[in-house]
C-alpha positions in Angstrom: 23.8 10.2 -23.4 21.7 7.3 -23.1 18.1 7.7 -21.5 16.8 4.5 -19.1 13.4 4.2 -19.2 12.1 4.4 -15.3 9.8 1.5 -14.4 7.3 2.0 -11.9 7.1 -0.3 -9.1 4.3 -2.7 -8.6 3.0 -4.0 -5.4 0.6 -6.3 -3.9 -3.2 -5.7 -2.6 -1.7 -7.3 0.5 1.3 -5.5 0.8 -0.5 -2.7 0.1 -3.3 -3.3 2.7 -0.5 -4.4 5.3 0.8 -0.9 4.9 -2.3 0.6 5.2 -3.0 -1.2 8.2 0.3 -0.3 10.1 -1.0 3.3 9.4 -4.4 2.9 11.0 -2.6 1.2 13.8 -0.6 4.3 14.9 2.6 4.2 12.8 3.6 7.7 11.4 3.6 6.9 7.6 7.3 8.5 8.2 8.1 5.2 9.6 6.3 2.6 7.5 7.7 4.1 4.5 10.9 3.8 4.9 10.5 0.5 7.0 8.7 -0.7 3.8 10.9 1.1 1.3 8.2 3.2 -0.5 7.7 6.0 -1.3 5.7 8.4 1.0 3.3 9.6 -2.0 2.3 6.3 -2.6 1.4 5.1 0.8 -0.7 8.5 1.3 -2.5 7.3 -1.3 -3.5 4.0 -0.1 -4.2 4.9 2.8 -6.6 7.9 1.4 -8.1 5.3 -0.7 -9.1 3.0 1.7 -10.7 5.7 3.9 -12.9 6.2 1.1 -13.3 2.3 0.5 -11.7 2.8 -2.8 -8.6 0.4 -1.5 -10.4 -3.3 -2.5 -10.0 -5.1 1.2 -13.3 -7.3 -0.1 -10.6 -9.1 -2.6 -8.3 -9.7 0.1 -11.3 -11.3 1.9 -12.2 -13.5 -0.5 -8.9 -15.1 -0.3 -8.9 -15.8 3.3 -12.7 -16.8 3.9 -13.1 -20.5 4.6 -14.7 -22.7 1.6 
């Protein structure tokens, strides 16, 4: 028997933000996750970590604030 090794899935400040932000908006996280395709652990997270401002939205900013 051959054992894969699992890979963990890496995603985006943005997407993760964008997530986050569907949340805040009124979306059940129900919905967004499988909308999104992710798992509902990890979008709890985010979203706990940006209620406690752990979630970096000020890199995000910094992308989209004019020169």
């Amino acid at each position: 028997m051959t054992s894969a090794k699992q890979v963990r899935a890496q995603y985006t400040q943005e997407f993760k933000l964008e997530a986050v932000r569907q949340v805040k908006a009124g979306q059940a996280i129900a919905v967004v996750t499988k909308v999104l395709g992710i798992p509902k652990a990890s979008l709890s997270n985010w979203v706990r970590l940006a209620a406690k401002g752990k979630l970096d939205v000020n890199s995000m900013l910094k992308q989209y604030s004019p020169l």
